[in-house]
Structures are given as structure tokens and as C-alpha cells.
MARLO-18644 format. One record per residue (C-alpha): x, y, z; residue in one letter. Coordinates in steps of 0.05 Angstrom, whole numbers, padded with zeros to 5 digits, always signed. Layout:
BEGIN
XYZa/...
This chain:
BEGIN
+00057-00044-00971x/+00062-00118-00964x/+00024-00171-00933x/+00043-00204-00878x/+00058-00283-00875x/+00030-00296-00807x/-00036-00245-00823x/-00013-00203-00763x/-00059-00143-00772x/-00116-00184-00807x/-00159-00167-00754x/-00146-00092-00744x/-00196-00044-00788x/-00166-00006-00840x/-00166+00063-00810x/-00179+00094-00874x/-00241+00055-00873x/-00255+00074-00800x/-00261+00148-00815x/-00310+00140-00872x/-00258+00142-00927x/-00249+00081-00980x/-00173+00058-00977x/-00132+00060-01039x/-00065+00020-01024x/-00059-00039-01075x/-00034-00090-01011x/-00061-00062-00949x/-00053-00111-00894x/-00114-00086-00852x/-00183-00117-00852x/-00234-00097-00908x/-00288-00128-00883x/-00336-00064-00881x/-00326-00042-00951x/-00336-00118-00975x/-00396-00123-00947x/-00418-00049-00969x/-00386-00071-01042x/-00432-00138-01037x/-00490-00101-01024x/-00546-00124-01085x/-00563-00072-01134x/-00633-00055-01114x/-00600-00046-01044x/-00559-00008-01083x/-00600+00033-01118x/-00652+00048-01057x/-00587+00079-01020x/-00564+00125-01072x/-00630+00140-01078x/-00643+00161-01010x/-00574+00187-01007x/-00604+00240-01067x/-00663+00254-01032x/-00628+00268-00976x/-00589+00327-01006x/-00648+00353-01051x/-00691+00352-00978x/-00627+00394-00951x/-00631+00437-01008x/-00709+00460-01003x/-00700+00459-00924x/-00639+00506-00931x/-00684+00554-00993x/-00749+00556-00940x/-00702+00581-00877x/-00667+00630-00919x/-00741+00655-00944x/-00768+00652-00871x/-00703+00699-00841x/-00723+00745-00899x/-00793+00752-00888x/-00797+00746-00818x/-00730+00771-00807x/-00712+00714-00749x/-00671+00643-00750x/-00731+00594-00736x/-00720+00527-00766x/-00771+00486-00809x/-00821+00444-00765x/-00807+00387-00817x/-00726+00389-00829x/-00669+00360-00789x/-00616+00385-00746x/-00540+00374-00755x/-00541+00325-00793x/-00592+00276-00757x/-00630+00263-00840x/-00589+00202-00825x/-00617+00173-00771x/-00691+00191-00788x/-00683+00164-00851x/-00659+00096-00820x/-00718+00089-00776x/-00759+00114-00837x/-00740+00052-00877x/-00743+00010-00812x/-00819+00025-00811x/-00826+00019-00886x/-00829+00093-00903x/-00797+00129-00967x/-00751+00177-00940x/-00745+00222-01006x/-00824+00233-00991x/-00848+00301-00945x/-00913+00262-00936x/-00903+00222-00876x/-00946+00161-00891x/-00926+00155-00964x/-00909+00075-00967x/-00855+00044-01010x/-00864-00011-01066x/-00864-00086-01034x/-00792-00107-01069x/-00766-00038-01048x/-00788-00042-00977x/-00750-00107-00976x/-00687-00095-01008x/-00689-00019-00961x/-00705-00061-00892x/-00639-00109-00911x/-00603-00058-00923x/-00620-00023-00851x/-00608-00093-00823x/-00540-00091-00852x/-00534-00032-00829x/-00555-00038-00756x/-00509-00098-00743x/-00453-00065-00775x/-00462-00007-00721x/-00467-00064-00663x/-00405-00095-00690x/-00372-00022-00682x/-00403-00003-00608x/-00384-00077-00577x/-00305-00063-00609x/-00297+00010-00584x/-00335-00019-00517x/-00281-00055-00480x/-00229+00008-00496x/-00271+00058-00465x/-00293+00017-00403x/-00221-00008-00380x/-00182+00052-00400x/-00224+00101-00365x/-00230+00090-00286x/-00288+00057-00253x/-00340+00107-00232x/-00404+00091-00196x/-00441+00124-00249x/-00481+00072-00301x/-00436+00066-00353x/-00481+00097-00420x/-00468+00055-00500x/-00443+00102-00560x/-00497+00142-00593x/-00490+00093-00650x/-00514+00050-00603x/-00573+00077-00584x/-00598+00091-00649x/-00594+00023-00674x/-00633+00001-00608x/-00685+00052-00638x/-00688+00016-00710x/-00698-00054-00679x/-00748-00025-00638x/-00783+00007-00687x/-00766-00062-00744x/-00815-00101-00686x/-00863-00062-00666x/-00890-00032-00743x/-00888+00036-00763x/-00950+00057-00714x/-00911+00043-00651x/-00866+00097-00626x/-00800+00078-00595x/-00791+00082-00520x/-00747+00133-00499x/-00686+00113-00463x/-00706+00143-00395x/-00767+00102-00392x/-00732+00035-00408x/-00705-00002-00346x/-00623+00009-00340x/-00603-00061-00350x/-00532-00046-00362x/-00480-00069-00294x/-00426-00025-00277x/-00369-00064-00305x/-00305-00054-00253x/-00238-00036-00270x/-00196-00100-00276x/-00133-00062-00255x/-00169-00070-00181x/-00158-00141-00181x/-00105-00193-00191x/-00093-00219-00263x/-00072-00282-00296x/-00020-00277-00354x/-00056-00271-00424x/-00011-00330-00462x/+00046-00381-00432x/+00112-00348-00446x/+00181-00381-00429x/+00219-00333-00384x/+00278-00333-00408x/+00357-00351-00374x/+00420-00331-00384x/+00441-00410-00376x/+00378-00458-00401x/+00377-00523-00389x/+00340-00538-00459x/+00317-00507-00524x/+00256-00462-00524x/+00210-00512-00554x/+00225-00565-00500x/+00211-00513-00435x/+00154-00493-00473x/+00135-00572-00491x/+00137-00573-00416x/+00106-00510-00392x/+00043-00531-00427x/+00042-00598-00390x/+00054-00563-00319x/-00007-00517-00346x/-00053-00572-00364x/-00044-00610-00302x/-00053-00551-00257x/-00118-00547-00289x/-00136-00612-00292x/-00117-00631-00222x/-00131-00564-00179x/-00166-00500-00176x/-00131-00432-00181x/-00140-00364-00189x/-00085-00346-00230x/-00060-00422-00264x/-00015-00386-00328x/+00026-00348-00277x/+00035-00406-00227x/+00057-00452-00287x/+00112-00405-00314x/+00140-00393-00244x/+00145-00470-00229x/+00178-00476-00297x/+00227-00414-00294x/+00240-00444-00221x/+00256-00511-00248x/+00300-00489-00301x/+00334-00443-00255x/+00357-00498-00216x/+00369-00548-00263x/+00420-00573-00310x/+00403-00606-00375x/+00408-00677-00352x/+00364-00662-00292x/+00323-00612-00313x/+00267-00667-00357x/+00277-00708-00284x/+00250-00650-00244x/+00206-00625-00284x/+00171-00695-00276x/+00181-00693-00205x/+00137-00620-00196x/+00077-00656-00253x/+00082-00713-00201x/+00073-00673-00135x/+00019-00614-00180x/-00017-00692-00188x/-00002-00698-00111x/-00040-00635-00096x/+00025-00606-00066x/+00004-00540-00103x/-00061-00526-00091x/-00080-00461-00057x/-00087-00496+00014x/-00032-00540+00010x/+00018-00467-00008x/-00020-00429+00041x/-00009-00480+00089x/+00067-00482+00071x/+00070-00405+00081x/+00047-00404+00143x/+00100-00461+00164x/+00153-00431+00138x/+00139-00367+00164x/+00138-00397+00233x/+00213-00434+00224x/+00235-00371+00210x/+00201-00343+00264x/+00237-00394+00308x/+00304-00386+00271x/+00304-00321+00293x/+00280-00320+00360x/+00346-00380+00362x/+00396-00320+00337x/+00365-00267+00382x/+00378-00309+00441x/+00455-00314+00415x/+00459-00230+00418x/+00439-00221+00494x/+00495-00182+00526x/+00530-00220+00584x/+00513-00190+00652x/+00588-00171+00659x/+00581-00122+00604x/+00520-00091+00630x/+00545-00075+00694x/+00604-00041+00660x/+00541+00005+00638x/+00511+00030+00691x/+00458-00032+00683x/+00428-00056+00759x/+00425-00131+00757x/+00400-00127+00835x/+00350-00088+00873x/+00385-00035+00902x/+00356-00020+00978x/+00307+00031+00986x/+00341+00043+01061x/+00400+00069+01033x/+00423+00145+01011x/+00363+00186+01000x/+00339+00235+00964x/+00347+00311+00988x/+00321+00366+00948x/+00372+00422+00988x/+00427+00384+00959x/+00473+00412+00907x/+00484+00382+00847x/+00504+00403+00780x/+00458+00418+00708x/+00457+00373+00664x/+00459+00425+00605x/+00506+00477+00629x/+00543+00444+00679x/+00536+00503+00735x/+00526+00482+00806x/+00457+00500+00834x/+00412+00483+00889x/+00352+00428+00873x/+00300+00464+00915x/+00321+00527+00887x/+00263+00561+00846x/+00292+00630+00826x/+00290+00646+00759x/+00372+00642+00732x/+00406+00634+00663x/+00423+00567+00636x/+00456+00571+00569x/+00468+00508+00531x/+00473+00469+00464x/+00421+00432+00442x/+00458+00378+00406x/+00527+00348+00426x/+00582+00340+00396x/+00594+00281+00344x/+00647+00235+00340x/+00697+00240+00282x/+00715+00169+00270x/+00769+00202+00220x/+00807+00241+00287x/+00779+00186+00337x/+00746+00238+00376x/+00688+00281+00383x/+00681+00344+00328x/+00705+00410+00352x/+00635+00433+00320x/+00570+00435+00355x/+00525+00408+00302x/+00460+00451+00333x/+00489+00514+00315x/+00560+00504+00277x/+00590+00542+00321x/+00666+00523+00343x/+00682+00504+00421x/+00702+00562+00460x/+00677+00612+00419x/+00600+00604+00451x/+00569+00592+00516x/+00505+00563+00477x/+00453+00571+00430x/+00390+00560+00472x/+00378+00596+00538x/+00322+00581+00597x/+00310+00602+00661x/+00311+00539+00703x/+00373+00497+00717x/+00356+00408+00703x/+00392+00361+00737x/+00395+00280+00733x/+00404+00227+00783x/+00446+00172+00761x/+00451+00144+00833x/+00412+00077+00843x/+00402+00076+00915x/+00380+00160+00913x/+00329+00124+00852x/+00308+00075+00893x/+00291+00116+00950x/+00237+00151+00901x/+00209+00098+00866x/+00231+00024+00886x/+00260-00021+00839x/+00225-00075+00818x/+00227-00139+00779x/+00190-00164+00721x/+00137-00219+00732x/+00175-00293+00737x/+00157-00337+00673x/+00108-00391+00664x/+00131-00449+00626x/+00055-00462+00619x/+00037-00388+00588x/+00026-00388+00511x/+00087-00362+00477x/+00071-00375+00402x/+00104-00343+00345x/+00041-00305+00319x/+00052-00249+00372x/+00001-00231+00428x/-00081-00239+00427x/-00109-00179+00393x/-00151-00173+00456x/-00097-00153+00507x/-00067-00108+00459x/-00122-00068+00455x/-00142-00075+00525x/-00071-00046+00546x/-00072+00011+00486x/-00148+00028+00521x/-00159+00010+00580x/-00154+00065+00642x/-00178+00009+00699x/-00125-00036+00745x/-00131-00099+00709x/-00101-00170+00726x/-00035-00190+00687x/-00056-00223+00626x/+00001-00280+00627x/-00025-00314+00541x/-00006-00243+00526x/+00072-00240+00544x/+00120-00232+00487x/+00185-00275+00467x/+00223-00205+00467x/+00196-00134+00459x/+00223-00069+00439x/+00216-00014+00484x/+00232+00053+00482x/+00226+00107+00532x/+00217+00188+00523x/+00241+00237+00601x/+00226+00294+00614x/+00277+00341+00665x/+00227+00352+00739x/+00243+00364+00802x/+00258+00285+00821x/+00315+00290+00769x/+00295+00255+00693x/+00228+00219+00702x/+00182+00178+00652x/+00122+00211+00603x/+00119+00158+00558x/+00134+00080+00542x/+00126+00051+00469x/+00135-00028+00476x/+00122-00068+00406x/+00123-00133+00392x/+00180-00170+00366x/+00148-00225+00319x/+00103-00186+00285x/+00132-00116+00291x/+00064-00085+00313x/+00060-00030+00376x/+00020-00062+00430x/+00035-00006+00483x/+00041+00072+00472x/+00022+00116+00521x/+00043+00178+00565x/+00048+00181+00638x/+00050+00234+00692x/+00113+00238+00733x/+00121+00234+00810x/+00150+00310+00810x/+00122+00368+00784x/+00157+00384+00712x/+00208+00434+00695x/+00218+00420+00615x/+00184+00360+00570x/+00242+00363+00531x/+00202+00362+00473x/+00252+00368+00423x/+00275+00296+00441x/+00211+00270+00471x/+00167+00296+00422x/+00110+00304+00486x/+00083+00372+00482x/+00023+00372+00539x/+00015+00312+00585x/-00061+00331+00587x/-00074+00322+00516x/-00050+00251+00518x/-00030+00212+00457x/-00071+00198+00393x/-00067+00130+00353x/-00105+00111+00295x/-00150+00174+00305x/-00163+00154+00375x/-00149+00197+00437x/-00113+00162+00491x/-00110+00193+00559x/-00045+00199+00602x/-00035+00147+00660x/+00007+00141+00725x/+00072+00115+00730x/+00044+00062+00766x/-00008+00038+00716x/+00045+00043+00661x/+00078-00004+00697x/+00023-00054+00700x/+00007-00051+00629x/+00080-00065+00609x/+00080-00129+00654x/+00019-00149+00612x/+00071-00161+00553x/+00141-00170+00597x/+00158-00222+00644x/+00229-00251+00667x/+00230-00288+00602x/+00231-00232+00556x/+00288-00207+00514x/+00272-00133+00515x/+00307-00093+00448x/+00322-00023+00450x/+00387+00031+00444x/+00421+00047+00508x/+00370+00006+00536x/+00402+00031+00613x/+00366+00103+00615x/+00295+00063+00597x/+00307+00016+00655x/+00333+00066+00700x/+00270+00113+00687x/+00225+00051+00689x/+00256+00026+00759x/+00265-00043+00727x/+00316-00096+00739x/+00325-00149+00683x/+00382-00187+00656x/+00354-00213+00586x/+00371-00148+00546x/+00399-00139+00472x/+00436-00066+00470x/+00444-00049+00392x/+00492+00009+00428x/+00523-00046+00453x/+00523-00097+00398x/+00539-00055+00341x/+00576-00052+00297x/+00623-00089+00350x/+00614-00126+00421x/+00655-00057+00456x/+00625-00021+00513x/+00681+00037+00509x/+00656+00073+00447x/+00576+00072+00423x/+00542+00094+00365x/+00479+00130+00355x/+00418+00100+00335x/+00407+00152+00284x/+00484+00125+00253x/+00470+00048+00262x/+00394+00057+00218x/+00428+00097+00163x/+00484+00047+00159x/+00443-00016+00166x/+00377-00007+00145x/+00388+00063+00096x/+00335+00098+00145x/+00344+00167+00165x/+00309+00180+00228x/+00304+00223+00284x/+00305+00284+00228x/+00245+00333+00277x/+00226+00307+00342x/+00236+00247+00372x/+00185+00188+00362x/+00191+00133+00411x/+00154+00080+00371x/+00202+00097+00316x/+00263+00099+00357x/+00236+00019+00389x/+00223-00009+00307x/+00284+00015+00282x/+00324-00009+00344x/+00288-00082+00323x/+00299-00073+00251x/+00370-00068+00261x/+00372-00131+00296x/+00328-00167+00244x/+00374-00145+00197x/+00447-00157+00224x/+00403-00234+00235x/+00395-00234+00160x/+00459-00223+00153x/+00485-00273+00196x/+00439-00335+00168x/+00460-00313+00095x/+00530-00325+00102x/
């Protein structure tokens, strides 16, 4: 083996001399510095340890000759009252020599010669810092590769046992040492510093595939950002700021500019431009820019009114005077397709298909496949059967003549529209409360997503629950499930997800019960006024069920992937192809349905401002 130049593992042990052993390799690179110092001992320390090493083993010896005499007289394993156990001759002899005892002598109080007692007690010195030296390096490995436990973390044995010699080196040979239950635990629980944020250990150059200058001159100036974020400002972690400002600079740079900015940054670090305020403070302005930049795009992707009509969207309050609804009309189901009577309550057949049929964008139509069951059209009536025919009423007057239509509240240029989303209060106030409460006009949002879950009853498809979150910072401010006006035929809980109205919703491990239609109403006025661009998929069946009028309304069935109100995809297509979700995979979960409708907005933004 060879020496290194740079004296790389000059520090390290020798591991030969770890385990006990004495190393034999002519040019070992490891440090020696145990067996020098045993090697440098004096010779009377010398002598007194091999010595005591001899007495040792002769003590063994007569121990080992009285047990074996003992099991054959008194034919048991008792040990002698005066020997030592595994090994621990050691130790006693150690605090023997600490309190200036001859350890090769049975007699207890037998005391050693004046110069050997010396040269003995520096040799235990030695000895007890050496084993100090050893517990405070094997320390630091145990505490942060082990994880934290709220236990009092316990020193090596070694440990201990030197604690016992320096005890017993002060005190005199008369004192006994204090047990370590009886001494106060003045040791702290040192934490795991995985648990919080670290700086970097040395300043490294990251490197680039184009630099603007040699190694030495980004390092030259690393060390200068370094020093003057030190010198000028206080930070938590200064080594990893410094190397991102540098690898930032260079990044951008090219070698004539790159010494000009990198003056420029020491000048504004000098400035105070990178202190923890002053980038906290920057973070929170340009999070609201871009809160603004994109409340600017989602006012470019509200569908014209001409569209919506084209949907079955009511711009108008249809009259409440008009055709009415008549529950001994005929009509047809909206699963089968057979004729029935409303009012009719016999028990009947109504076979059907869960799931419709896709469109092949390959044949530019729908598959001949029913994706519920794979079975081919024609060949089966259904795969699900009940005994209750459902029907839905797609007629705005015949809605309007059982629940009116109504508007949202007008918008107040006055009301407090800011870009960090509603107050905390009114959310929870509308997420809790079960009282008629005024509207709450410093809670209403820029734009919303909403998304409503029916259920089939005898008024035709009514509402059971509204989801509404919030469109700047993507939390739900409104979940919650509401009886119908007529009495219910199927919850349609395969695409609702509701499976009992009376056990209401839980959120957050906190039981919510189910409201009216009516207070539903009034809670999502809290959050909606004229003003608000509400977000959703096929955003017409939400309105329709909610009774609501309003022309500010981005339709991602609509919108994507093209402006083209003949053919619509399904929001479980547009979040696979835009955002890589899969959703919708068990029952259906309106406040997942409402955040991906908005993520797919957000996204198609990002887009948009990237190009």
C-alpha cells in the first residue's frame, strides 16, 4: 500500500487497530495514533501493565482451579465470591489502580509502592481518555443513523466505566462510585437532523454543460457571494443560497457578462435584496401577478352566450306561469327508453346498461361495445335490472314550475375580491353552519368550480349534493348533501357516490348533516355572485338542477380540446390527456370531478403563457 499525497485517510483508524489487533502493512495510510501512544508508553508504565496483565491470568487460573474443586465437592456451579465474570478482571482492575490498589493482590487493601502508584494512575489516565476519544467518535454514528426516539439516549459501556474511574481517581479509594441510576440524567435527547432543513457541508461549483469561466474563477466568485451573504444578512441555509445565485448567474450568462453580473447580484446581496424578508416578500408578489395573469386568461375562455344557448344553457328566467308539471303524464325512462306513467308506482322491469357507449375517434362514432359489460349492441337488453322506471325533465318552463329559477346575487364593486381566496371564517361557517345566515359579500370568489351529484325522484333528476371550491387557492369551501323536493326513487350512487341522505357527508373527520335545497342555495350565494366565472364539465345539468341562470361560465366540455359544441369529451378523457389523472375509476366524487375540471383549465393556461 501507498501513501497518499493529499493524506486522505489520515484521519480514519486503522481498523486492524480498531479490533484490538497491531497492523503489519509496511505503508498503511490509516491513522496510528493508538498504538503510538500505547508504543510511547514509559517503561515502568510498561512494566506495571504486563504485570497486571500476568496477574490477571494467574488470578484466572486459581479462580478457574477453586470452581472446578467447588463443582466436585459440592457437586454445583457456584462461582467464587472473590472472581470476575466474563471477562470484567478488566475493568476492576482499572478502578483498582484508579484507587491505588495492586490488582495482582487477593487482599483488598494491599497498597502499591509510591513510583508504582504513579506510573499505574498515568497509565489509567491514558487509558480513560483514550476510551472518551473512542465513545465521542462512535457517538455521532449511532445517534444520527438510528431514528430519534423519545427514550434518553444511554453512552457506550466504555463510557460508563471510564465515568466510574474518574469518579473513583477524585473521590480516593474509600468512596464508592455512584451508580448510574442515582446520578441525575443530564444527557438531552439529541433529534434527528434528517427532520429539519440542512445547509450544504462545503461550496461546490454546479457544474454546466456551457460555462461562462474556468472552475477556479466561479469558484473565486462563489466564495465572494458566500462571504457577503454572511456578512451582510442572516440565513438559515447561506452555502445553498450562494451556489444557487452562482449556478443562476452562470446559467444565464456568457463569458463577457458573466464577471458583470456576478457584480451586479454582490451589489444587490449588499442591497439587502436577498435577505429572507425581502424573498419572502418577492414570493408573495409574484405569486399574486400570477394570480392576476391568470384570472386575465380565464376571463379570455368564457364561452359566448350564443354557444350556450346552443346547449341547452337558460340565459333568462323562464316563467313559472307557463307549462306545468303533471305527474299522470307520460314520458319516457331515461335508462331503458320504455314509455311509462310518472305517477305510476307498480313494481315493472327496467333493464339497462350502466355505462354508454364510447366514441371511437378512429370510426367517428360511438363503439358498437357497451363498455359496462362488453357485450355487443343487439345482442342484450342490459346488464342491470330494477323495478322502477326514472325519467328526466329537460323542459325549462315544466322546471320552473317546481322550483323557480333564480339569479345569482348582482356584484359589488366595493366587496373584497383579493387573490388570496375567501376569509377562512365564511368557509367554515358555510362547511358548518345549519342556521339561515346573511350573505357574506368579502367572501365571494373571482370564479369557482362547482360540481353537482342527482339523484332519479319523482320530480324528474333533482340535487343531493353541491361541491363549490375555490379557484385561487384550489381549496373546497362548500361540500354538502341536500334533500330533494320529491321523494327518491334511486341515488344513483354509482355516479353520485351518495349512499344515505341521512348519514350526511364527512370532511376532515367531521360529520356534516344534510340540508334543504333551499339552504344549499344560500350557502352557494355566500361564494357566487353575478361576477363569478363558475368552472365545471357540462356545466348545463349543474345549473339546470341548481335552478340558476348565469352567463359567466367556462365549459371544459365546451372548450376542449376545441371551441365545438357538436361533439364533447368526457372529463374522465380531457384529465388523462391533460393532466395524466385517471379519475372517476369507483364512484363518482364531486369535489374531484370540480378540481380536475379547474386543473384542466390551469393547465391548458400554462400552456398558453409558455408559448
Amino acid at each position: 500500500m501507498f501513501k497518499t499525497l493529499n493524506g486522505l485517510f489520515s484521519n480514519i483508524e486503522c481498523p486492524s487497530i480498531k479490533q484490538g489487533q497491531k497492523c503489519e502493512l509496511i505503508n498503511c495510510f490509516f491513522s496510528h495514533e493508538r498504538q503510538r501512544h500505547h508504543d510511547t508508553l514509559s517503561p515502568e508504565a510498561e512494566s506495571a501493565r504486563k504485570k497486571q496483565k500476568t496477574g490477571n491470568e494467574t488470578r484466572s487460573s486459581n479462580e478457574a482451579g477453586v470452581k472446578s474443586k467447588n463443582d466436585n465437592d459440592n457437586g454445583n456451579g457456584n462461582e467464587n465470591e472473590n472472581g470476575n465474570e466474563n471477562g470484567n478482571g478488566k475493568d476492576e482492575s482499572r478502578l483498582l489502580v484508579a484507587a491505588g490498589q495492586d490488582p495482582r493482590s487477593n487482599a483488598p487493601g494491599e497498597k502499591l509502592s509510591t513510583s508504582k502508584q504513579e506510573s499505574m494512575k498515568a497509565d489509567s489516565i491514558r487509558s480513560v481518555k483514550l476510551a472518551e476519544t473512542t465513545a465521542k467518535e462512535a457517538e455521532p454514528q449511532r445517534l444520527y443513523n438510528k431514528p430519534p426516539s423519545t427514550a434518553p439516549i444511554t453512552a457506550p459501556v466504555t463510557a460508563k466505566v471510564t465515568q466510574h474511574a474518574r469518579e473513583a481517581s477524585t473521590t480516593g479509594s474509600g468512596a464508592a462510585p455512584q451508580p448510574p441510576e442515582a446520578r441525575p440524567n443530564t444527557e438531552k435527547l439529541v433529534l434527528n437532523p434528517a427532520n429539519r432543513p440542512k445547509d450544504a457541508e462545503n461550496l461546490i461549483v454546479r457544474p454546466l454543460v456551457t460555462s461562462p469561466a474556468t472552475h477556479p474563477q466561479r469558484m473565486s466568485y462563489l466564495k465572494t457571494i458566500y462571504s457577503t451573504l454572511i456578512s451582510t444578512s442572516k440565513h438559515a441555509l447561506p452555502k445553498k443560497l450562494a451556489i444557487h445565485l452562482e449556478h443562476k448567474t452562470a446559467s444565464t450568462s456568457t463569458t463577457v457578462s458573466y464577471p458583470m453580473n456576478i457584480r451586479t447580484l454582490v451589489k444587490n446581496i449588499r442591497a439587502g435584496h436577498y435577505s429572507e424578508e425581502s424573498m419572502a416578500k418577492r414570493k408573495r408578489a409574484i405569486k399574486k401577478s400570477t394570480s392576476e395573469l391568470y384570472r386575465n386568461e380565464l376571463e379570455k375562455l368564457i364561452v359566448p352566450p350564443e354557444i350556450l344557448k346552443t346547449r341547452s344553457y337558460e340565459l333568462t328566467l323562464p316563467p313559472t306561469t307557463g307549462r306545468q308539471f303533471d305527474s299522470a303524464m307520460r314520458t319516457t325512462c331515461d335508462r331503458c327508453g320504455s314509455p311509462f306513467q310518472i305517477n305510476n308506482k307498480e313494481p315493472t322491469i327496467c333493464r339497462f346498461h350502466q355505462l354508454r357507449r364510447l366514441y371511437d375517434p378512429v370510426k367517428k362514432k360511438r363503439s358498437d361495445i357497451f363498455p359496462c359489460c362488453s357485450q355487443p349492441v343487439g345482442e342484450s337488453n342490459g346488464c342491470c335490472q330494477t323495478t322502477r322506471h326514472v325519467f328526466k325533465i329537460d323542459d325549462a318552463e315544466v322546471l320552473a314550475s317546481i322550483i323557480p329559477y333564480t339569479t345569482a346575487p348582482p356584484h359589488h364593486t366595493s366587496e373584497n375580491n383579493s387573490t388570496e381566496g375567501p376569509a377562512t371564517t365564511a368557509s367554515a361557517t358555510a362547511m358548518t353552519s345549519n342556521s339561515t345566515e346573511t350573505s357574506n359579500t368579502k367572501s365571494r370568489l373571482f370564479a369557482a368550480a362547482i360540481d353537482c351529484e342527482m339523484a332519479y325522484t319523482t320530480f324528474g333528476m333533482e340535487l343531493i349534493r353541491l361541491t363549490v371550491v375555490d379557484w385561487d387557492t384550489g381549496k373546497t369551501v362548500l361540500d354538502r348533501t341536500t334533500y330533494p323536493y320529491g321523494d327518491v326513487i334511486d341515488l344513483n350512487t354509482r355516479f353520485s357516490g351518495v349512499h344515505s341522505l341521512e348519514d350526511g357527508i364527512t370532511v376532515n373527520n367531521v360529520k356534516y348533516d344534510t340540508i334543504t335545497f333551499k339552504k344549499a342555495r344560500e350557502l352557494l350565494f355566500d361564494f357566487v355572485d353575478s361576477a363569478t366565472i363558475l368552472v365545471g364539465h357540462g356545466l348545463e345539468n349543474d345549473l339546470r338542477c341548481l335552478r340558476l341562470c348565469h352567463t359567466r361560465v367556462v365549459d371544459t366540455a365546451l372548450r376542449y380540446p376545441d371551441l365545438k359544441p357538436t361533439r364533447t369529451h368526457s372529463l374522465r378523457e380531457l384529465a388523462f390527456t391533460y393532466l395524466g389523472r385517471t379519475i372517476q375509476t369507483g364512484e363518482h366524487d364531486s369535489s374531484e370531478d370540480a378540481i380536475a375540471a379547474m386543473d384542466i383549465v390551469k393547465q391548458n393556461i400554462k400552456r398558453g403563457l409558455a408559448r
